[in-house]
C-alpha positions, 0 to 999 in steps of 0.5 A, a space after each residue: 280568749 282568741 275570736 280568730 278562727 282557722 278559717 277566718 284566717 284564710 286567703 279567700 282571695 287566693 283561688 283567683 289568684 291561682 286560677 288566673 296565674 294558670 290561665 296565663 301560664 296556659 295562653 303562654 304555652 299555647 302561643 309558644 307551641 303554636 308559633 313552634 308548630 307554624 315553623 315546621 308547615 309547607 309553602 302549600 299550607 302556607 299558601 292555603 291560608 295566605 301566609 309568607 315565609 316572611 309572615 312565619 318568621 316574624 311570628 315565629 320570633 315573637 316572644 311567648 308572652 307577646 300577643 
């Protein structure tokens, strides 16, 4: 007779796992919504926070995954 049971066989390390997949896929889509909405300010918010046109573009053109 088998000693294994259906909750010995389960992957406890499974719920880290998923908890820090999601939490990347969250910081991704936050820098890609945020660098997205940076494209679209005027040169006054631009110029109320200290930002160029030149700043924003090279944001804007880092990939998601780039911090």
């Amino acid at each position: 007779m088998s000693t294994l049971t259906q909750n010995s066989m389960t992957n406890h390390h499974a719920p880290g796992l998923i908890q820090q997949v999601s939490e990347t896929l969250h910081v991704w889509h936050e820098r890609y919504r945020t660098r997205r909405e940076l494209t679209n300010w005027t040169a006054r918010d631009l110029h109320d926070v200290g930002l160029s046109w030149t700043d924003i573009a090279y944001e804007a053109d880092k990939p998601f995954w780039r911090a």
